[in-house]
DOSEDREN-255748 format. One record per atom (N, C-alpha, C): atom name; x, y, z; residue in one letter. Coordinates in steps of 0.05 Angstrom, whole numbers. Layout:
<recs>
+-------+--------+--------+--------+---------+
| atomo |   east |  north |     up | residuo |
+-------+--------+--------+--------+---------+
|    CA |      X |      Y |      Z |       a |
...
+-------+--------+--------+--------+---------+
</recs>
This chain:
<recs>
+-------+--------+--------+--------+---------+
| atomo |   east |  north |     up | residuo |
+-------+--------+--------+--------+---------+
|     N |   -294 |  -2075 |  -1641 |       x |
|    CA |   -273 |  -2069 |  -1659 |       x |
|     C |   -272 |  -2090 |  -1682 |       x |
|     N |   -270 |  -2074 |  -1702 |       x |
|    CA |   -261 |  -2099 |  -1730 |       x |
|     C |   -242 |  -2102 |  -1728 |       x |
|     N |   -240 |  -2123 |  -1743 |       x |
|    CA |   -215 |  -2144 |  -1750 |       x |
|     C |   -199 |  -2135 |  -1767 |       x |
|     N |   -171 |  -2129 |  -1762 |       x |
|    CA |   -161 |  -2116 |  -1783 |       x |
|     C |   -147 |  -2136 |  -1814 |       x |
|     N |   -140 |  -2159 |  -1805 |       x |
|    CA |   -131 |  -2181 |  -1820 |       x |
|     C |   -135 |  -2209 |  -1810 |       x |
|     N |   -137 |  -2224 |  -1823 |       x |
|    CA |   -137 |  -2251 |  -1822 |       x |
|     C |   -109 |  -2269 |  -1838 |       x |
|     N |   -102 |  -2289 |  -1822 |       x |
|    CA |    -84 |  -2299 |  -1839 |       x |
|     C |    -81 |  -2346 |  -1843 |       x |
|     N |    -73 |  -2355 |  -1855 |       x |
|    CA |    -71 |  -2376 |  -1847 |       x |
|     C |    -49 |  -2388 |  -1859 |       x |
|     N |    -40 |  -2405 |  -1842 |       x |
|    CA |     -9 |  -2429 |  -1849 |       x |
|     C |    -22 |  -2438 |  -1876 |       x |
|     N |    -15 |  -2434 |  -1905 |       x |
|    CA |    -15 |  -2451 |  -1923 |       x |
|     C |      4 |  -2473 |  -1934 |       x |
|     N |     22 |  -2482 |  -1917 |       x |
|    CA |     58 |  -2488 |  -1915 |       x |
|     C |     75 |  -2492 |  -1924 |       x |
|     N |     92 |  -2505 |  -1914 |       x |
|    CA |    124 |  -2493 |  -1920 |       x |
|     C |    136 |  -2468 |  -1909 |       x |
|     N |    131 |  -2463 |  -1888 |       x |
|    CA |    132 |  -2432 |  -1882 |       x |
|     C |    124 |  -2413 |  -1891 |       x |
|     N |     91 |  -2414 |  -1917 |       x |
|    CA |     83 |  -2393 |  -1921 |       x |
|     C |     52 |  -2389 |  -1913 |       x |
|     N |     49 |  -2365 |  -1902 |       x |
|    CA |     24 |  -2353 |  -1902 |       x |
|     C |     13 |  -2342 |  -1927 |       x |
|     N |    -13 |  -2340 |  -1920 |       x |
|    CA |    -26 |  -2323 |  -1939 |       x |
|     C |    -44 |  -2302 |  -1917 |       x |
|     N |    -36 |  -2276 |  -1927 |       x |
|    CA |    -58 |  -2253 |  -1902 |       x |
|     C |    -72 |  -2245 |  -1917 |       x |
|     N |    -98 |  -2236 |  -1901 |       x |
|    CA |   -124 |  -2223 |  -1921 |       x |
|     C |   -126 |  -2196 |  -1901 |       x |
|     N |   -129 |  -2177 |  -1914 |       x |
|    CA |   -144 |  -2149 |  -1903 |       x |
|     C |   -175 |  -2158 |  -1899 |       x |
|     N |   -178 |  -2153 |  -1887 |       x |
|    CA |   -208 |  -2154 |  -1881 |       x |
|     C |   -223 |  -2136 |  -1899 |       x |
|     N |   -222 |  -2115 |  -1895 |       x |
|    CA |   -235 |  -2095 |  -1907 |       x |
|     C |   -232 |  -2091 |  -1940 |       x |
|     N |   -216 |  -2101 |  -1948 |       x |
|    CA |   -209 |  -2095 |  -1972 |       x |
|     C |   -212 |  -2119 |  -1989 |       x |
|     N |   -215 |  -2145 |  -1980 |       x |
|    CA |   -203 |  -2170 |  -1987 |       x |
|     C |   -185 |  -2180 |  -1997 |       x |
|     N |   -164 |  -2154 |  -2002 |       x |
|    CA |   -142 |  -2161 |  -2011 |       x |
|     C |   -123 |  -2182 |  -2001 |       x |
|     N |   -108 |  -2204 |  -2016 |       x |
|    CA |    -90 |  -2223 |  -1997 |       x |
|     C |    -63 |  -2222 |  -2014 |       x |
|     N |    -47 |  -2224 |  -2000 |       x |
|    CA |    -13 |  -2235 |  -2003 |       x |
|     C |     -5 |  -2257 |  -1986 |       x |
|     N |     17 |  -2262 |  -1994 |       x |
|    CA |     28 |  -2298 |  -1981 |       x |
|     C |     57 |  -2267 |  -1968 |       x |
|     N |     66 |  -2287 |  -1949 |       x |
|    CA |     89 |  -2290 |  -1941 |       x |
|     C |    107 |  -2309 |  -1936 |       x |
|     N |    137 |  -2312 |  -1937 |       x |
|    CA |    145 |  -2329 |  -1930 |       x |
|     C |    175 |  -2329 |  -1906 |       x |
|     N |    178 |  -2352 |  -1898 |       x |
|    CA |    202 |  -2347 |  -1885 |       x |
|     C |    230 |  -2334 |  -1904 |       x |
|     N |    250 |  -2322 |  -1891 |       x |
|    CA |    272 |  -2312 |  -1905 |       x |
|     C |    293 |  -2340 |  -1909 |       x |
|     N |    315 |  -2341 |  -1931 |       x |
|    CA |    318 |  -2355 |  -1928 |       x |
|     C |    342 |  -2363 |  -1905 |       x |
|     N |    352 |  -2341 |  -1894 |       x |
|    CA |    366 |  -2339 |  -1871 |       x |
|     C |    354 |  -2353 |  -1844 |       x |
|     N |    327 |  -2368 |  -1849 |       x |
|    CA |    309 |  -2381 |  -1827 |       x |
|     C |    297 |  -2397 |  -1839 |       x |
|     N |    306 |  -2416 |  -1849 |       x |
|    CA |    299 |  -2439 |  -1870 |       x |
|     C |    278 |  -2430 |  -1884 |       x |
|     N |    274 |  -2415 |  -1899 |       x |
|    CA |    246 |  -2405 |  -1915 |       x |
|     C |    263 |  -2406 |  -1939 |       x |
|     N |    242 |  -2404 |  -1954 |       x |
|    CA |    252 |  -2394 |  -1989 |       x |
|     C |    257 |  -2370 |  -2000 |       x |
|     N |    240 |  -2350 |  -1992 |       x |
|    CA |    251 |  -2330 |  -1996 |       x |
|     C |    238 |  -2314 |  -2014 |       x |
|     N |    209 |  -2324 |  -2021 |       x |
|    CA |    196 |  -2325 |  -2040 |       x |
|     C |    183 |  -2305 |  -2044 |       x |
|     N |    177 |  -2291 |  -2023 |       x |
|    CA |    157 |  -2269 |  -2010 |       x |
|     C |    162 |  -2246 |  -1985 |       x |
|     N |    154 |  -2233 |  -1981 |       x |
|    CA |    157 |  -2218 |  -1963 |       x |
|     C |    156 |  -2229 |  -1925 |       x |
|     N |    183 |  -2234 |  -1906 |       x |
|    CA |    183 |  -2238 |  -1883 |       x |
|     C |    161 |  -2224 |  -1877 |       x |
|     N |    152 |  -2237 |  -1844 |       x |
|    CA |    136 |  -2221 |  -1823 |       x |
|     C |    170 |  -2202 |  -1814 |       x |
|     N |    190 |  -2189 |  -1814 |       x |
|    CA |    208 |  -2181 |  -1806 |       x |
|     C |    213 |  -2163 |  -1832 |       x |
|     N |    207 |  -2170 |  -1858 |       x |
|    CA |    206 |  -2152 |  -1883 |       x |
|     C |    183 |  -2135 |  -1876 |       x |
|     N |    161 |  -2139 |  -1872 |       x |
|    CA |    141 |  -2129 |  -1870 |       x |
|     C |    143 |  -2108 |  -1853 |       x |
|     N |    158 |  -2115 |  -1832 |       x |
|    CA |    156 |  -2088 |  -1804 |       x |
|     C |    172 |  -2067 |  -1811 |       x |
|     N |    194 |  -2084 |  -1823 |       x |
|    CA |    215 |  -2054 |  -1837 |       x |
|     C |    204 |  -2038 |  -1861 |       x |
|     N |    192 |  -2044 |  -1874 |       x |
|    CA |    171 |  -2033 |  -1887 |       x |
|     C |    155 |  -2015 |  -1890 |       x |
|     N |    139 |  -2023 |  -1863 |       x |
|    CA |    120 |  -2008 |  -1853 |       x |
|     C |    132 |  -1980 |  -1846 |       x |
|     N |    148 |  -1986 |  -1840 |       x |
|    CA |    161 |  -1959 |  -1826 |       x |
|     C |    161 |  -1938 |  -1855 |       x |
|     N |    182 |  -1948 |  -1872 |       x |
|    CA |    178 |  -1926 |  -1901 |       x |
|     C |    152 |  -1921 |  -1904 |       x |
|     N |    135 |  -1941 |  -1905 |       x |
|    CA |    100 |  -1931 |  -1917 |       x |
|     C |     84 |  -1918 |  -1906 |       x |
|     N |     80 |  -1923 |  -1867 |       x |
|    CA |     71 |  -1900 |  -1851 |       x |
|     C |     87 |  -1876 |  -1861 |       x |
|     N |    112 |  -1869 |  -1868 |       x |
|    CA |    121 |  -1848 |  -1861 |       x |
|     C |    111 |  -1830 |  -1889 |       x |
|     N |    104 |  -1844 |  -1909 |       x |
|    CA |    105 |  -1828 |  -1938 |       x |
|     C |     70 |  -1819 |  -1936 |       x |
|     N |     58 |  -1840 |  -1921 |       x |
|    CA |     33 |  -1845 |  -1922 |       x |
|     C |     26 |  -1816 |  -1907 |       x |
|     N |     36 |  -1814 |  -1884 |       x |
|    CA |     31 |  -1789 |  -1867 |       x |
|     C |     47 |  -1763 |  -1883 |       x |
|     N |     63 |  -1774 |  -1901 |       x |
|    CA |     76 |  -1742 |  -1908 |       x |
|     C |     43 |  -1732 |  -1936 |       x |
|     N |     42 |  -1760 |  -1942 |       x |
|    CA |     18 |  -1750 |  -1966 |       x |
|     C |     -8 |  -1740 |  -1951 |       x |
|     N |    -17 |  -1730 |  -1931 |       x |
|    CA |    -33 |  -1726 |  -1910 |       x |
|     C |    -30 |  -1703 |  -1909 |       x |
|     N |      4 |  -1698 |  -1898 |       x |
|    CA |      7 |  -1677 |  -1902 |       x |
|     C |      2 |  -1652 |  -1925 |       x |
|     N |     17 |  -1666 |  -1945 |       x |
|    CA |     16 |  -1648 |  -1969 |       x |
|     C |    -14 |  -1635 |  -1983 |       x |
|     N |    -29 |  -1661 |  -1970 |       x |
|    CA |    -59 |  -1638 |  -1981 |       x |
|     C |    -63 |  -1614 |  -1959 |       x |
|     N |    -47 |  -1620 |  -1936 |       x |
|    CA |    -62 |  -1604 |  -1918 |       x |
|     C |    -45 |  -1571 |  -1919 |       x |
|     N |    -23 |  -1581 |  -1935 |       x |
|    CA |     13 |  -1560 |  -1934 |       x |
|     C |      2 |  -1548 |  -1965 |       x |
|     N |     -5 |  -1568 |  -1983 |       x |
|    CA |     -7 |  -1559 |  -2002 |       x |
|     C |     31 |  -1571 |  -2027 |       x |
|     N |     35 |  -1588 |  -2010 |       x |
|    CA |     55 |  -1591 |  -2028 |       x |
|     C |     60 |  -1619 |  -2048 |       x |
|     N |     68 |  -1619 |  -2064 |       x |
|    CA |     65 |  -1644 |  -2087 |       x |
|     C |     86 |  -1668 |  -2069 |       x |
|     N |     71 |  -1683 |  -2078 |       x |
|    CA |     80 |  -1721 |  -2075 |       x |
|     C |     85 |  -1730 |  -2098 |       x |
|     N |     93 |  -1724 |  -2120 |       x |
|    CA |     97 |  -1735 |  -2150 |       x |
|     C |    118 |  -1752 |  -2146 |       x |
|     N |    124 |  -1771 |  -2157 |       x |
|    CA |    155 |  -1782 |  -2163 |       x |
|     C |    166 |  -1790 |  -2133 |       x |
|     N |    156 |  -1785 |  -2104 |       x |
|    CA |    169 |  -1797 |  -2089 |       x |
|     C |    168 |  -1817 |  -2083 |       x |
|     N |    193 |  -1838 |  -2079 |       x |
|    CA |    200 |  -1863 |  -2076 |       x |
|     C |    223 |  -1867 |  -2048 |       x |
|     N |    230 |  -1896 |  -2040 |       x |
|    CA |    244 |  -1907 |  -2027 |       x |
|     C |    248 |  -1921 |  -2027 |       x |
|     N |    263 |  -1930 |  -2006 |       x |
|    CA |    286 |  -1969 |  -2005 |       x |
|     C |    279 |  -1965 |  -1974 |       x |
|     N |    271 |  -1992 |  -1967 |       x |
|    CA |    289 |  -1997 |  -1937 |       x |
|     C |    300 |  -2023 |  -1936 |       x |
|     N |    321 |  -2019 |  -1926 |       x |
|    CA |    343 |  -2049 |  -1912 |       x |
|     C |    339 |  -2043 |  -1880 |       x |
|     N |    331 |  -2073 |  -1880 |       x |
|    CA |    326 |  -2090 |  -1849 |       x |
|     C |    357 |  -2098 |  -1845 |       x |
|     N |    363 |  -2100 |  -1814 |       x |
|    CA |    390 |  -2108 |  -1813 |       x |
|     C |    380 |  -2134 |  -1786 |       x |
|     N |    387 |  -2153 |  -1785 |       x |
|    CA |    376 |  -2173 |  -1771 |       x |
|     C |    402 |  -2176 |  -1744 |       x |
|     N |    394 |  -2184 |  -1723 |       x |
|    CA |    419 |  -2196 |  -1704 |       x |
|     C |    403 |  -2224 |  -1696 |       x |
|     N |    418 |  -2228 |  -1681 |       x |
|    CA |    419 |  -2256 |  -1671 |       x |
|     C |    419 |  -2258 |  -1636 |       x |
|     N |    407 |  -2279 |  -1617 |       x |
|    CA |    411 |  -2281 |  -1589 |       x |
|     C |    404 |  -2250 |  -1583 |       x |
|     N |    376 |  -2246 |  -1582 |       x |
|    CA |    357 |  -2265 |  -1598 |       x |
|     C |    346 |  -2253 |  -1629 |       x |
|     N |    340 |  -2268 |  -1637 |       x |
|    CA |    335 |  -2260 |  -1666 |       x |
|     C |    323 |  -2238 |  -1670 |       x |
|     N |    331 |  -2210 |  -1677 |       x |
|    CA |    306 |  -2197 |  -1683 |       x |
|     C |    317 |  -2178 |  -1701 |       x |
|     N |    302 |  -2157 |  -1712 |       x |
|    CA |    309 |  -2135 |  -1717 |       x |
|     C |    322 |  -2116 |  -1704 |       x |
|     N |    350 |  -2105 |  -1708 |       x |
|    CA |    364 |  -2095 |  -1695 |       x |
|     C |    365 |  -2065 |  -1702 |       x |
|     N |    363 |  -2058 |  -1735 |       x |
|    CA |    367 |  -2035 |  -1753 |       x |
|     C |    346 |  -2026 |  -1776 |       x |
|     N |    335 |  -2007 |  -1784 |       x |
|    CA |    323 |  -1997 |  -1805 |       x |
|     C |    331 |  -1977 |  -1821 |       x |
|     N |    343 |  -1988 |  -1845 |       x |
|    CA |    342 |  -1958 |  -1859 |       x |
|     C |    321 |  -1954 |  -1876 |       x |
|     N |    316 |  -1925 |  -1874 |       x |
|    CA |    296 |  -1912 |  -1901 |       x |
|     C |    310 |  -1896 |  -1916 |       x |
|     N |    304 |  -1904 |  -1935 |       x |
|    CA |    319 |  -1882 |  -1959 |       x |
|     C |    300 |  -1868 |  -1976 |       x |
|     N |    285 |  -1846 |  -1971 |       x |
|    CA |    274 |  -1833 |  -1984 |       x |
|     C |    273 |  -1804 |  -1997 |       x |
|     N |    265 |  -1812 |  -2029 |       x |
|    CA |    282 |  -1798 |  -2050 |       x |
|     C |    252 |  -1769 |  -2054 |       x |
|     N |    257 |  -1753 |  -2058 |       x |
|    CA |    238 |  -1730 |  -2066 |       x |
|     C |    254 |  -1714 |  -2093 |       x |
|     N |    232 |  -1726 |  -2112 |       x |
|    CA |    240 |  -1704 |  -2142 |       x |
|     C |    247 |  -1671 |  -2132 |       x |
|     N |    254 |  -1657 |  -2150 |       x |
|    CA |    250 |  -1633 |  -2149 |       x |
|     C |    222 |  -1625 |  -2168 |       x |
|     N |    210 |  -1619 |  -2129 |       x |
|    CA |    183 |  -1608 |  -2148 |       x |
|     C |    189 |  -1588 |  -2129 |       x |
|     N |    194 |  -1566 |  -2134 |       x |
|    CA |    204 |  -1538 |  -2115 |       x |
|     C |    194 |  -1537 |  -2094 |       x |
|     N |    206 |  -1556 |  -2066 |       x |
|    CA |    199 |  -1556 |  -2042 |       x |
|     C |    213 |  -1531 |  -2032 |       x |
|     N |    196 |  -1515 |  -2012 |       x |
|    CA |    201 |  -1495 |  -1995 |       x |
|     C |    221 |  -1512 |  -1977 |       x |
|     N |    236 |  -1495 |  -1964 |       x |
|    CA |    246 |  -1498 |  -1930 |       x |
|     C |    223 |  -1513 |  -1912 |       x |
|     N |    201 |  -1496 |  -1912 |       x |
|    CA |    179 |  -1502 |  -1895 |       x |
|     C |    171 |  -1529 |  -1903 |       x |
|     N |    172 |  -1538 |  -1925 |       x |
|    CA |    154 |  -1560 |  -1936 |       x |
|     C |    179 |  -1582 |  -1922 |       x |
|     N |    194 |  -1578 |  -1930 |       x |
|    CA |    227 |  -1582 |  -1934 |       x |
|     C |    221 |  -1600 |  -1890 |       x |
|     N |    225 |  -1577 |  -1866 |       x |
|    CA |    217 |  -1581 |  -1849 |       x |
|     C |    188 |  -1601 |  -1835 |       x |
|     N |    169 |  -1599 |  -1848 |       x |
|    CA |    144 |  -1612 |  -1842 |       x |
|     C |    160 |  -1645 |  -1860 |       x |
|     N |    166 |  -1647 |  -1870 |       x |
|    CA |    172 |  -1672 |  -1886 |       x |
|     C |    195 |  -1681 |  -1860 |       x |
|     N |    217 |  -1673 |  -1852 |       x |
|    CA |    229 |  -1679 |  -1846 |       x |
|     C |    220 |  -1695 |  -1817 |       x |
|     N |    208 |  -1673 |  -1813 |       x |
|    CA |    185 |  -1681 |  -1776 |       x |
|     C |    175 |  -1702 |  -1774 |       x |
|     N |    161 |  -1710 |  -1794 |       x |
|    CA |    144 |  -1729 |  -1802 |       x |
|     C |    158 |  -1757 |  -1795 |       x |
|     N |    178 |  -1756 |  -1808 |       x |
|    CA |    195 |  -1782 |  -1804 |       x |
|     C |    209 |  -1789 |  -1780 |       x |
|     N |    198 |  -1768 |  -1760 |       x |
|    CA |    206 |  -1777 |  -1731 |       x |
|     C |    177 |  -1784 |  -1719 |       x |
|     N |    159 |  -1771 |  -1728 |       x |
|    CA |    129 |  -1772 |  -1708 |       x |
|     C |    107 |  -1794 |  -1714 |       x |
|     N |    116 |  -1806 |  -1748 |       x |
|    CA |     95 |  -1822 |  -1754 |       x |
|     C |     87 |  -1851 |  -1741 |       x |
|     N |     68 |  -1862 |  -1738 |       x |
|    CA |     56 |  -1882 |  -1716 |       x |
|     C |     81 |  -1903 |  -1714 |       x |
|     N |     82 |  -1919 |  -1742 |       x |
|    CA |    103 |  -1938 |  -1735 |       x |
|     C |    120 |  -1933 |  -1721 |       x |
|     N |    133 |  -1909 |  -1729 |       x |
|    CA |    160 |  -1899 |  -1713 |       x |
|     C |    151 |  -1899 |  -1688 |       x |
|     N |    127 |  -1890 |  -1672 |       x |
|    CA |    126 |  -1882 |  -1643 |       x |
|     C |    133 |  -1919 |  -1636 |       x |
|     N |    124 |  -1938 |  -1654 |       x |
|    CA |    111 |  -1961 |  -1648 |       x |
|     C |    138 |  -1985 |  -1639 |       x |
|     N |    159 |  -1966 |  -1661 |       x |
|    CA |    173 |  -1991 |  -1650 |       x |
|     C |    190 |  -1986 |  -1630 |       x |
|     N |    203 |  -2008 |  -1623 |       x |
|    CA |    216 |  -2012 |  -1593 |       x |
|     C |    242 |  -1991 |  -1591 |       x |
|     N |    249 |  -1977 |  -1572 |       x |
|    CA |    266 |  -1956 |  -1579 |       x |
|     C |    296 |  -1971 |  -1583 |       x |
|     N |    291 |  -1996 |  -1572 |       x |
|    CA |    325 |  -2008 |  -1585 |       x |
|     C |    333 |  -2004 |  -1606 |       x |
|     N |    310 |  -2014 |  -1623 |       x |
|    CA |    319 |  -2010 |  -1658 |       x |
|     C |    322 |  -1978 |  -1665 |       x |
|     N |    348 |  -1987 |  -1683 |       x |
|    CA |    361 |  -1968 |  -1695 |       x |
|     C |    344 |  -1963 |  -1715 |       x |
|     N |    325 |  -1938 |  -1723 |       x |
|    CA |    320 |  -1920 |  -1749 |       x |
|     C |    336 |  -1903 |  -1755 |       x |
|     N |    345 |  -1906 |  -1777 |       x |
|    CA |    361 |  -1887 |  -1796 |       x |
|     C |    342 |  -1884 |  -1815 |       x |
|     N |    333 |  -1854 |  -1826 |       x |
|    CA |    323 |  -1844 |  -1842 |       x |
|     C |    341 |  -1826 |  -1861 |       x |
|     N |    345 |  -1823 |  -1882 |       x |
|    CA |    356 |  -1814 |  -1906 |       x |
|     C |    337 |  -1797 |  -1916 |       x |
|     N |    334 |  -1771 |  -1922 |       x |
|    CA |    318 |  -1758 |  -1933 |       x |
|     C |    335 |  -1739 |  -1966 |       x |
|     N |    337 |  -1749 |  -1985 |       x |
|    CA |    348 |  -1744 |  -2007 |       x |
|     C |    329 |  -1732 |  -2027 |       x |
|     N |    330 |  -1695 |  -2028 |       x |
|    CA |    322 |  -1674 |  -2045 |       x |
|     C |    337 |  -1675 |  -2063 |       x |
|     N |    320 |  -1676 |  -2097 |       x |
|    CA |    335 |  -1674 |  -2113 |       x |
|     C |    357 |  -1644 |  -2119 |       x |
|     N |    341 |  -1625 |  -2107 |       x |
|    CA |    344 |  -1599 |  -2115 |       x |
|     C |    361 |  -1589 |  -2087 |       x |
|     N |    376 |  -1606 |  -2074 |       x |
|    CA |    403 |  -1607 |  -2051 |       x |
|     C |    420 |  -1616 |  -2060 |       x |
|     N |    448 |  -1602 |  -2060 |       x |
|    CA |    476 |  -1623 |  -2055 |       x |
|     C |    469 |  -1649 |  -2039 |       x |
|     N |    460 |  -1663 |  -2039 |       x |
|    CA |    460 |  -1690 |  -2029 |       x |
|     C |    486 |  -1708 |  -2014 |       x |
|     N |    511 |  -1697 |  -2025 |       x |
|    CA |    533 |  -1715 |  -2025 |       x |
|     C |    554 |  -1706 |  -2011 |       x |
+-------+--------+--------+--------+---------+
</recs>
């Protein structure tokens, strides 16, 4: 098996990670809610993250295979942290879809997605995911 990343303490509480494959690198840093600066993206930013990106990532998978447009879609997620013991407790995703005349059907496969995609299977079932799915072309409100 390859290596999927490499990383090393450059300090002050920040990393720098490399993709392997890509050589792409970014730093991270502590939040500053855990003596960090704040400078960069948590290992705890990162996981809540992942969650929106698998999920758009698999819906764009989909859409070649559905046939339906990915233009203009975007999102937010907020991490919600607890304490004793520290972890991630909450996720929201907030993800927005233009009106590019989604079917029902398309409408459904999108929605699926955001329960089935890897991260989601991945994380621990304590944490709370909340997903938001906001069509422009729905009453939303």
């Amino acid at each position: 098996m390859a290596v999927t990343s490499s990383f090393k303490y450059v300090g002050e509480l920040q990393l720098e990670v490399k993709h392997e494959k890509s050589g792409q690198t970014f730093l991270t840093d502590a939040p500053v809610d855990n003596n960090g600066k704040g400078s960069a993206f948590s290992p705890t930013d990162l996981m809540a993250t992942s969650l929106g990106l698998c999920m758009v990532t698999i819906m764009g998978i989909a859409s070649q295979t559905h046939g339906f447009p990915m233009d203009g879609v975007h999102g937010e997620v907020t991490k919600i942290m607890e304490s004793n013991p520290r972890r991630v407790s909450e996720i929201i995703v907030n993800l927005y879809f233009p009106d590019n005349g989604y079917t029902d059907k398309q409408k459904q496969i999108i929605r699926q997605i955001t329960k089935t995609c890897p991260v989601a299977y991945s994380l621990h079932t304590d944490l709370k995911q909340v997903i938001n799915i906001v069509f422009e072309d729905e009453d939303n409100f």
